[in-house]
LOTOR-348628 format. One record per atom (N, C-alpha, C, CB): residue in one letter; x, y, z. Coordinates in steps of 0.1 Angstrom, whole numbers, plus 5000, padded with zeros to 4 digits. Glycine has a CB too. Layout:
BEGIN
AXYZ;...
REM end
This chain:
BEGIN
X500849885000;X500050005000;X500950125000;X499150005012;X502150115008;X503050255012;X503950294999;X504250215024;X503550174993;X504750194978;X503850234966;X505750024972;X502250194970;X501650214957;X501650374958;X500050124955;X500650404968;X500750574975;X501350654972;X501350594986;X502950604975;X504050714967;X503750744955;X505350664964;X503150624949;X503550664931;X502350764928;X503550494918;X501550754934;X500550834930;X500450944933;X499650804931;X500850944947;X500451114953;X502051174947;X500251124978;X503251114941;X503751214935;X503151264918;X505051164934;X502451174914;X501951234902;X500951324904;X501651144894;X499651324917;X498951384919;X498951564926;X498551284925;X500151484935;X500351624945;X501751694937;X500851574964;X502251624930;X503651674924;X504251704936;X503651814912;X505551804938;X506451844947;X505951804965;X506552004943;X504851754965;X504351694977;X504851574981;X503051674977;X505451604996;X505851464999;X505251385010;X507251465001;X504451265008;X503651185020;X504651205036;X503550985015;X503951215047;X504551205062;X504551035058;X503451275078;X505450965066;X505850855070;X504850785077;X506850875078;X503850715075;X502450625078;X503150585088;X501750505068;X502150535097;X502050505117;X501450355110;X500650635132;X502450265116;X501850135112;X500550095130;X503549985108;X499350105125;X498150075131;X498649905138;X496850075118;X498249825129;X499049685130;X499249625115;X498249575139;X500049515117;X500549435102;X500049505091;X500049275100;X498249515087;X497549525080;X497249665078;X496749455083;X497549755084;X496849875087;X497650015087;X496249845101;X497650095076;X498950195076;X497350345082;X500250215051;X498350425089;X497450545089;X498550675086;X496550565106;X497850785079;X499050895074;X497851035081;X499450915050;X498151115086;X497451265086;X496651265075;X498451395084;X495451295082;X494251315075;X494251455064;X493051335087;X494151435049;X493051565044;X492551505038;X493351695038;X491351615033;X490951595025;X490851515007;X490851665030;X491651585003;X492551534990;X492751394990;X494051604990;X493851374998;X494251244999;X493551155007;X495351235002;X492251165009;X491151075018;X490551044999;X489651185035;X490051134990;X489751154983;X490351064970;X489651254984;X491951064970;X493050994959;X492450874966;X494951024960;X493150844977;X493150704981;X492050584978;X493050714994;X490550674977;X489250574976;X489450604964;X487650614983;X489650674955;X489650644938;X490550634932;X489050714930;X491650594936;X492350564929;X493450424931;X492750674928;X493750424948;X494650304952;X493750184953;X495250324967;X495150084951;X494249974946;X494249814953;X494749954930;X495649854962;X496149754974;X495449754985;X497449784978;X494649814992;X493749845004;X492449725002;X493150025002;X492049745008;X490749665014;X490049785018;X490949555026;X489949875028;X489349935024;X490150105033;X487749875025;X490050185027;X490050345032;X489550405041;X489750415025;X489550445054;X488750495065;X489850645071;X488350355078;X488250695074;X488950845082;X488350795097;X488151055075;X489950805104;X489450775118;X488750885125;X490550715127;X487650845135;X487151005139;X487750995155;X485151035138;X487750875163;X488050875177;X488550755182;X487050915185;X489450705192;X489650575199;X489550615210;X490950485197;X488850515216;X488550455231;X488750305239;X487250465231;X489550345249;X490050235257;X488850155265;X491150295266;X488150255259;X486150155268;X485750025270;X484850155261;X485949915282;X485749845278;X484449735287;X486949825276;X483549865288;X482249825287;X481049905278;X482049835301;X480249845276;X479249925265;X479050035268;X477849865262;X478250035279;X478250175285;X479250285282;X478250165297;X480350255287;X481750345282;X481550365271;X483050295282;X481350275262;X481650305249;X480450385239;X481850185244;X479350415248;X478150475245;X478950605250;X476750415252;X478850635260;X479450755264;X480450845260;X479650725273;X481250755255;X483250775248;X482350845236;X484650575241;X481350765230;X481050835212;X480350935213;X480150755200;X478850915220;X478251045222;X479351185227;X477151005234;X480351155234;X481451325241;X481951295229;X482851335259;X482451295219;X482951265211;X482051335201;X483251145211;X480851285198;X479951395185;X479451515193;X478351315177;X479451565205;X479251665218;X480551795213;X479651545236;X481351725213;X482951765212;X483551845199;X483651635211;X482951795189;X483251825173;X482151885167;X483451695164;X482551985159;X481952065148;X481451945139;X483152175139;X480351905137;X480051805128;X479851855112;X478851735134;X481051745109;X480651765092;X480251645081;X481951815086;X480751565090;X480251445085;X478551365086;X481151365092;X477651455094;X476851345100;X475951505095;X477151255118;X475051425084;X473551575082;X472851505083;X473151695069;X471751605080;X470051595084;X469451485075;X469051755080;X468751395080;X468451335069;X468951185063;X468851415061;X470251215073;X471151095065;X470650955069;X472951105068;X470950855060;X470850715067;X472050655069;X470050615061;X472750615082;X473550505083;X474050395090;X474150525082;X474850325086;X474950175091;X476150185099;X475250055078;X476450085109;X477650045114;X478249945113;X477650045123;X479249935111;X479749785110;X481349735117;X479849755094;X481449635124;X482349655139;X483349495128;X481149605161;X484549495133;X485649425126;X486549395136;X486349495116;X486949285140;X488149235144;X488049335163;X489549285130;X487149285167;X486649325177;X486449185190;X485249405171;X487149105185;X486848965191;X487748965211;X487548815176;X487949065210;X488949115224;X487749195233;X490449245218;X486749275225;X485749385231;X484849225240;X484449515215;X484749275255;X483949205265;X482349245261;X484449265281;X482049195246;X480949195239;X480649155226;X480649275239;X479249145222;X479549095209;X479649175194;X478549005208;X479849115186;X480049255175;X478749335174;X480349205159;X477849265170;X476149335167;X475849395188;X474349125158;X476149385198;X476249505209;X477149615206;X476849455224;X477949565199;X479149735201;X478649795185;X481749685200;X477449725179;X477249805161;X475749885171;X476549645140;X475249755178;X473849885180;X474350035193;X472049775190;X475650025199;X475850095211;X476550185199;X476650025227;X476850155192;X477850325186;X476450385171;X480450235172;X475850305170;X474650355161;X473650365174;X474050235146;X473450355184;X472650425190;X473350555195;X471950335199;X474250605202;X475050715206;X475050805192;X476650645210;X475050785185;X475450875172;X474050915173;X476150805155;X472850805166;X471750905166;X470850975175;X471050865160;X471150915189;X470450995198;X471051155203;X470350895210;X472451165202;X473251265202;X473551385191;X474351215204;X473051295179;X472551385163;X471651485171;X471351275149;X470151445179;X469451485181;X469251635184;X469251425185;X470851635193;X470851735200;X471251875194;X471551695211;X471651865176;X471751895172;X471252005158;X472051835175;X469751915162;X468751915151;X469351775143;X468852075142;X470051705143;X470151585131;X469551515133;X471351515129;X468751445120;X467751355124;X468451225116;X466251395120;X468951085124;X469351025111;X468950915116;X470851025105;X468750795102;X468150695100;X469350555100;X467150715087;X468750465104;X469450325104;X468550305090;X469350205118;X470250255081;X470150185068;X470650105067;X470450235058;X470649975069;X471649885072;X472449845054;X470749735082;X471949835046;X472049815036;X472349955028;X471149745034;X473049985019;X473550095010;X473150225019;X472750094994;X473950255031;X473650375036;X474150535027;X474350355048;X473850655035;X474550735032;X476250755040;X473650825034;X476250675048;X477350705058;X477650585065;X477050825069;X478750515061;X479050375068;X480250415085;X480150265053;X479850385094;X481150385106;X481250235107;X480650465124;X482650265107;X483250085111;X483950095122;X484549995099;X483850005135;X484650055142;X485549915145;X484050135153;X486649955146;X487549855142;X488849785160;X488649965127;X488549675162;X489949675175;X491249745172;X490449515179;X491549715182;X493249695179;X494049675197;X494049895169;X494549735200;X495549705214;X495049765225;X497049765213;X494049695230;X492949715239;X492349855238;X493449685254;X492349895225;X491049975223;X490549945210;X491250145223;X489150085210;X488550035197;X488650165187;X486749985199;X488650205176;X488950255167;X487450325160;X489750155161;X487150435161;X485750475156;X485850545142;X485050595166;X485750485132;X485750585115;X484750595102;X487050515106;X485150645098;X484050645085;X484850595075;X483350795080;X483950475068;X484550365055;X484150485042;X483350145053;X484950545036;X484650585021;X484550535012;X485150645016;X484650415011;X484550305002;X482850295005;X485650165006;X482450245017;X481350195018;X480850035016;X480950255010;X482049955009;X482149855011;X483449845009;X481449795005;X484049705009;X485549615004;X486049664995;X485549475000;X486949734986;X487449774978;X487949734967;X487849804981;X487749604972;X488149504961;X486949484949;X488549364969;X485249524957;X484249524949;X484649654939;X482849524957;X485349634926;X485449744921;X484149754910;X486849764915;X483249674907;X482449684897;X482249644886;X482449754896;X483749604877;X483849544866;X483949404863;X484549594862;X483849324876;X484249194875;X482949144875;X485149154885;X481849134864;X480249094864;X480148944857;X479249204853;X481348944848;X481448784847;X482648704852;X481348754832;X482148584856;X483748514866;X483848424863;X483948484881;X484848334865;X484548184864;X485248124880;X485448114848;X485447974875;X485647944894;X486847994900;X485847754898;X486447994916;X487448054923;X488748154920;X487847974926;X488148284915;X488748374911;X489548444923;X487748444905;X491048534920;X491148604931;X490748734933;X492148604933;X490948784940;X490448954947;X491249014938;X490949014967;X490349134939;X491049224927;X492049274938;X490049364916;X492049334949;X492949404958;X494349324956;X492449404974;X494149184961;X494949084961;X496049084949;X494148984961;X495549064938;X495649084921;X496649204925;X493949134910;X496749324929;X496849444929;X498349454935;X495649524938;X498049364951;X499149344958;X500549284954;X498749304966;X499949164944;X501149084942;X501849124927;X500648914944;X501249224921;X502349254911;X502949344920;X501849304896;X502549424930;X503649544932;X504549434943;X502749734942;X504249344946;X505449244954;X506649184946;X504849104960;X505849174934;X506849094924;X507549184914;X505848984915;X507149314921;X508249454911;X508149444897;X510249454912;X506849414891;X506749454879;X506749624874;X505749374875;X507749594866;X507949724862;X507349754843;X509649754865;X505849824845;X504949844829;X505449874820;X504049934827;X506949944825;X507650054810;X508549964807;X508650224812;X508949814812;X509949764802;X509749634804;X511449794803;X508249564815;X508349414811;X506849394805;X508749314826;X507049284801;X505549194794;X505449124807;X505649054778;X504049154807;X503149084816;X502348984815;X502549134818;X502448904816;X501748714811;X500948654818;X502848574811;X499548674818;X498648524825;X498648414821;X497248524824;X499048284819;X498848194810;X497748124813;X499948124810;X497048174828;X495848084830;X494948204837;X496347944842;X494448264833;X493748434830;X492348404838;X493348494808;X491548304840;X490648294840;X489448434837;X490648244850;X489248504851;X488248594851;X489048724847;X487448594865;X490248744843;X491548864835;X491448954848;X491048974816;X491548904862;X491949004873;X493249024874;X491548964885;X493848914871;X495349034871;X495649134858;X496948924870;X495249084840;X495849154832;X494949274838;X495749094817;X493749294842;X492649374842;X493649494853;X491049284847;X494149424864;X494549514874;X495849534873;X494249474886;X496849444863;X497849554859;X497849654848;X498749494856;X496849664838;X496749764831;X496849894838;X495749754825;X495449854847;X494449964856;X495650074866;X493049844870;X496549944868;X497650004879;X498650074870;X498549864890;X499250064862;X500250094854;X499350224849;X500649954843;X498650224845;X498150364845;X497250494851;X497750364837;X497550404864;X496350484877;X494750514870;X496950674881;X494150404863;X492850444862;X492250434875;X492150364854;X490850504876;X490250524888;X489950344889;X488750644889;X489550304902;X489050234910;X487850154910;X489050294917;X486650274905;X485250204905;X484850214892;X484150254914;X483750124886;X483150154875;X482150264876;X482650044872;X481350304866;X480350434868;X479350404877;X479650474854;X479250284876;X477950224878;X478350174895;X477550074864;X479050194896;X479550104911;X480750244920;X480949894905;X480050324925;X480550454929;X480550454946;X479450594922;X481850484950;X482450484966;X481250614972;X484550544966;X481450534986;X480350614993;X480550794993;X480350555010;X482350764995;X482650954994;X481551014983;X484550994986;X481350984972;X480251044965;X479251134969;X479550944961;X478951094985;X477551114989;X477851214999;X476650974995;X479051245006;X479451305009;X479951465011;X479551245007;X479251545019;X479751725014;X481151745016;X478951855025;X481551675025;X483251715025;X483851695011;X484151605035;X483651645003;X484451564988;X483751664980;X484151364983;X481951714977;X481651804971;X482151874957;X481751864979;X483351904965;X484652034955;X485351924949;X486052174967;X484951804948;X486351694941;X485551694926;X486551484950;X486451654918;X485351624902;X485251434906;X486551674880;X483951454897;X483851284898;X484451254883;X482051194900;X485151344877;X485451284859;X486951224868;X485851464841;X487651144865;X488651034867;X489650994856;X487850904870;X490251134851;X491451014837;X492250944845;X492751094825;X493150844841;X493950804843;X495350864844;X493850734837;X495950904861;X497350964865;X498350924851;X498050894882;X498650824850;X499750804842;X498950774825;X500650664849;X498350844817;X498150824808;X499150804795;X497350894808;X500050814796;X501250804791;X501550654787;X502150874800;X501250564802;X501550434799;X500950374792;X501650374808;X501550264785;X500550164780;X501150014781;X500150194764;X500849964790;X502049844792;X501649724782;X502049774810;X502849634779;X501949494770;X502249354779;X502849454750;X500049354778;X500049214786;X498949134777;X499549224805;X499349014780;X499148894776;X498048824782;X500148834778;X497148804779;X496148684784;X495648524777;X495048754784;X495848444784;X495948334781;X494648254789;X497348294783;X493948124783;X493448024790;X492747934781;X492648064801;X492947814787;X492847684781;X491047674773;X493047564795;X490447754786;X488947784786;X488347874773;X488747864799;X487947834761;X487047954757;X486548064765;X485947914754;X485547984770;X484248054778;X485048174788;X483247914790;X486548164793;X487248214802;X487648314798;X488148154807;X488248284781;X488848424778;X487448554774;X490048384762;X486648454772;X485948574767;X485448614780;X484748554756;X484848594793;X485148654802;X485648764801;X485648594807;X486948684805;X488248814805;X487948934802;X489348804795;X487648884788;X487949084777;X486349144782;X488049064749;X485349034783;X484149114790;X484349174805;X483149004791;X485249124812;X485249214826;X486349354823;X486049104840;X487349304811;X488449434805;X487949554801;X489349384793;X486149494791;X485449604787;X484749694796;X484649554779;X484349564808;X483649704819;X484549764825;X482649664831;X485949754828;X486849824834;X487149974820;X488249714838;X487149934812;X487350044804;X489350014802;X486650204814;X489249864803;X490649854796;X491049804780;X491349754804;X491749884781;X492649824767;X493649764761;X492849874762;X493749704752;X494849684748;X495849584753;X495249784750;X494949444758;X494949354765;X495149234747;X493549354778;X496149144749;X495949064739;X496048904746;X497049104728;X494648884740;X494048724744;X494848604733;X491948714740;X495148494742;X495048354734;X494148254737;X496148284736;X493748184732;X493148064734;X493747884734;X492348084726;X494847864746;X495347774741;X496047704754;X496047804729;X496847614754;X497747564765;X498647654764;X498147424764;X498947664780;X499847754786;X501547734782;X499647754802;X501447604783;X503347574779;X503547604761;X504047354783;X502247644757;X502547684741;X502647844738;X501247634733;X502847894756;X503148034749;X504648044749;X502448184757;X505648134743;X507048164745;X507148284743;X508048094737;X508148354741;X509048454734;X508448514720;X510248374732;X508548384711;X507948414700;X506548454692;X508048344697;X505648344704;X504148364700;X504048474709;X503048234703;X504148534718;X504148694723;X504248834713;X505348704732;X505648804708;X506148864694;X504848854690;X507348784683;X504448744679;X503548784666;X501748854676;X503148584652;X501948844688;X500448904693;X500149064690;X500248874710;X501449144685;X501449274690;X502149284672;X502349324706;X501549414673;X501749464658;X503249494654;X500849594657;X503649564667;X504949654662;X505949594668;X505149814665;X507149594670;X508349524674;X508449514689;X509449584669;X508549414699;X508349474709;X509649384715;X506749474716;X510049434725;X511149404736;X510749294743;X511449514745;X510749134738;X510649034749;X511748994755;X509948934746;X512749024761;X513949014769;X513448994784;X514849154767;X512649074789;X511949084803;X510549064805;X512149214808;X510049054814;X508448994815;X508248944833;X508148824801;X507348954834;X506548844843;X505548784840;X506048884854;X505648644847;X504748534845;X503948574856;X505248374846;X502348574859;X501648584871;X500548484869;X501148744875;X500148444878;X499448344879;X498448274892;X500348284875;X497248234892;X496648154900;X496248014896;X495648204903;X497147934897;X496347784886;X495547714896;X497647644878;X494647644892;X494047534899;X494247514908;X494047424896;X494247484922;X494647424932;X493547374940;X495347504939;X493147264945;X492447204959;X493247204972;X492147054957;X492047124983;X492647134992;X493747004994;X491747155000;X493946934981;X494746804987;X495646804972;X493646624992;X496446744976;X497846734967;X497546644960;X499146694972;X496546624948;X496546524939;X497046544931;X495646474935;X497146404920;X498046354910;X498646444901;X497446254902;X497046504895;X496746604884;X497446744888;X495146624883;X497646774900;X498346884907;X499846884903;X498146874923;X500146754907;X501846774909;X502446774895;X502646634918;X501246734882;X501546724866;X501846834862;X500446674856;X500746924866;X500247044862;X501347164867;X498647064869;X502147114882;X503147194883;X504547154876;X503247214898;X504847044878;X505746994865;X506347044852;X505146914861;X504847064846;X504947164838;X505247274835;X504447174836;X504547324848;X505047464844;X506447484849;X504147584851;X506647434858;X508447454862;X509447444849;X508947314873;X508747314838;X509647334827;X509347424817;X509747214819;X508047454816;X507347604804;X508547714813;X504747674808;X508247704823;X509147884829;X510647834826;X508947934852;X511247744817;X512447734815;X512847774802;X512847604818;X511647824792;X511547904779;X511748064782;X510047874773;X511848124788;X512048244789;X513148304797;X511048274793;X513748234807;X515148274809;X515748434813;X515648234796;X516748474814;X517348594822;X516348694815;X519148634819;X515948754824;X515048914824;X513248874830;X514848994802;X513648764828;X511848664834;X511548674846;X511748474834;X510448684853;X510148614868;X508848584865;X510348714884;X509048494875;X507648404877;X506848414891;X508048254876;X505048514889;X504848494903;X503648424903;X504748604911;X503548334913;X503048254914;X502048214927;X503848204911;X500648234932;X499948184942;X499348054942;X499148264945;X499347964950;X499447884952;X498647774969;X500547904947;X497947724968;X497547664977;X498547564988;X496747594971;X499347514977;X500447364983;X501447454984;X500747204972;X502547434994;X503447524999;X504647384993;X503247585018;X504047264987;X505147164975;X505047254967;X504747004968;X504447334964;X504447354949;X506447434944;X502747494944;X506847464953;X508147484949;X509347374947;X508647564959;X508847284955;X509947144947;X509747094933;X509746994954;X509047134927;X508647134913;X509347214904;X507547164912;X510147354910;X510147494898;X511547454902;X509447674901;X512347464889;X513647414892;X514547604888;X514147234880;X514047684896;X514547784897;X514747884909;X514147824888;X515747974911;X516348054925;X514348104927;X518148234921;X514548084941;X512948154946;X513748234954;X511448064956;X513148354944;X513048504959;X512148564967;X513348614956;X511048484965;X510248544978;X509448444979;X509448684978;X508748364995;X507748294996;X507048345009;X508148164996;X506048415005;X505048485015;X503648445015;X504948635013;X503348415030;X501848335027;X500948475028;X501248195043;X500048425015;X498748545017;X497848445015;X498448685005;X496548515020;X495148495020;X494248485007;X494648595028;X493348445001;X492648444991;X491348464996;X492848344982;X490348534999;X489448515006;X489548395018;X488448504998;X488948355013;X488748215028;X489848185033;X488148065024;X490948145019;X491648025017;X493148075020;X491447975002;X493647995028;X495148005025;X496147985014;X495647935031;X496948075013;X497848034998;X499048115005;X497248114978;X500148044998;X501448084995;X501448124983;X502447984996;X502148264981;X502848364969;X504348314971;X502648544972;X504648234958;X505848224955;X506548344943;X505648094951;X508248344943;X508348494937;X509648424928;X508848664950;X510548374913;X510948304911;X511848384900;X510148204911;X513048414901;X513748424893;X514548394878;X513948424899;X513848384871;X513648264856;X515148274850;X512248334841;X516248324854;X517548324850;X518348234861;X518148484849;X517948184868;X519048174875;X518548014886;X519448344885;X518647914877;X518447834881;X518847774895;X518647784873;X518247684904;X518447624915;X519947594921;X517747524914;X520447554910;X521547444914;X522647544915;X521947294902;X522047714911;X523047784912;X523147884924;X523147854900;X522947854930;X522147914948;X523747884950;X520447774961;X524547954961;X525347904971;X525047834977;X525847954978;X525747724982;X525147594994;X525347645008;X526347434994;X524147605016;X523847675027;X524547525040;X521947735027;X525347615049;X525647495057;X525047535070;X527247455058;X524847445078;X524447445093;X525347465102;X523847345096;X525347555112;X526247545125;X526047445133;X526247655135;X527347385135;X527247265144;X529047175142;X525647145137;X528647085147;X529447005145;X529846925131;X529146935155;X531146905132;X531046825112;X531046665116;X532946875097;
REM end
């Protein structure tokens, strides 16, 4: 998230330089609030889950308290966030520490807000569903965290993903693991060989040229919002300049056309599809996909293939393969790779430089990171301290 940030708030803010984010926990970066960049962040970053302006924390750790902590709290503040009229929802996260349950600490901070509106003249409504104003209130180190979600939902719901096929990944996710795997748009090819629903080609385009975030049709709660008001909702793309070349591949018909159908609701371009087995793409068949001469020296492979929850036959074939397919492309290559089976690296007979477990929704996976020049056997040998 800290690296995507940069790249944007220097194209956005120019001569502006971000303060140094306060890591919340593992997951969780916070920077000085404005406006602007509450604004960039929901439409334009793409690594988040989701964007919140914190309004207060409280060490409360009875309901009551915590009724009390919010009401002095909207008592306290010039309200700008909360008008006449409005409807909204609460929604409580990783709260499993609060001496209560989640739905007590959603009705004690949505009851505090609207009975204390009152006092205001504000009249507001519980919407539980598509509010005007979402508060999430979030744990952390024996307190709780009170904010407003500008997203309104997960961020990863960006809108354009209306056709799927099975077990697709998160677009956020998608988002995260090219900026792990340092693909760089201005000098490598970008390769799905197994594309399914085109969330990655779809979200490295999208990234490589800062398009906005949501579709037209699928618009962040900031929208609804008077603080944001003065923002335009027109959205070009920060880096319009780029145009990176990626590759989409899958075995599936029915998959690729997907693809270019979720590419069209994103408003991407310039994506070139195959229809065929993956160990039949190379170097060459890349070449003839693109009109004009293009530089295949460098590239990344990215990828989600198949995986269950058990190591069958068809699994260990399927990685086999590709360990020898990623032996066609060679120095300037990497290969990234997520994966269910944490075997799936005794299979790739090449240097791994990164093996980080991430999440896929539900599911556990390992992100493997694979260096396509520099085969295994050429690693220095690692010895053990001890005795010989």
């Amino acid at each position: 998230m800290e690296a995507e940030l940069k790249r944007l708030s220097r194209r956005h803010f120019e001569n502006v330089e971000l303060s140094k984010p306060y890591r919340f926990d593992p997951q969780t970066l916070v920077y000085p609030y404005s406006d602007e960049l509450a604004w960039l962040c929901t439409n334009y970053l793409r690594t988040p889950s989701r964007v919140l302006v914190d309004l207060f924390e409280t060490d409360a750790q009875r309901l009551e308290s915590l009724f009390e902590d919010t009401s002095k709290w909207m008592k306290q503040t010039e309200q700008t966030w909360f008008t006449d009229g409005m409807g909204i929802s609460v929604r409580a996260r990783d709260v499993a520490d609060f001496p209560a349950s989640r739905s007590q600490i959603q009705g004690t901070v949505k009851n505090a807000i609207i009975e204390t509106a009152e006092h205001f003249n504000i009249e507001l409504e519980l919407i539980p569903e598509n509010p005007d104003i979402l508060v999430s209130v979030r744990g952390g180190k024996e307190r709780l965290v009170v904010s407003i979600d500008l997203g309104g939902r997960s961020l990863h719901e960006r809108g354009y993903r209306l056709h799927r096929v099975k077990a697709p990944i998160r677009e956020n996710i998608a988002a995260q693991i090219l900026i792990l795997a340092r693909w760089n748009p201005k000098t490598e090819i970008l390769i799905d060989p197994m594309c399914g629903s085109g969330t990655f080609l779809i979200e490295g385009v999208s990234m490589a040229r800062a398009m906005k975030l949501w579709t037209n049709e699928n618009r962040p709660l900031l929208d609804k919002l008077d603080s944001f008001s003065q923002f335009s909702r027109e959205l070009p793309p920060l880096f319009e300049d780029t145009q990176p070349l990626v590759v989409g591949n899958d075995l599936a018909s029915r998959a690729v056309k997907c693809s270019k159908k979720n590419a069209h609701e994103a408003q991407v371009k310039g994506i070139r599809f195959q229809n065929t087995e993956f160990d039949e793409i190379n170097t060459e068949t890349v070449q003839e996909l693109f009109e004009d001469d293009v530089d295949t020296s460098r590239g990344l492979i990215v990828c989600n293939p198949p995986y269950g929850a058990r190591f069958e036959t068809d699994t260990v074939e399927l990685y086999k393969r590709m360990g020898k397919w990623f032996g066609q492309f060679g120095t300037g290559w990497k290969a990234a790779v997520i994966v269910a089976n944490p075997e799936f690296d005794d299979f790739i007979p090449f240097k791994r430089t990164m093996k980080k477990p991430m999440a896929n929704a539900s599911l556990s996976a390992w992100l493997f990171l694979y260096d396509l020049g520099h085969p295994k056997q050429d690693e220095a040998p690692r010895y053990r301290r001890g005795r010989n």
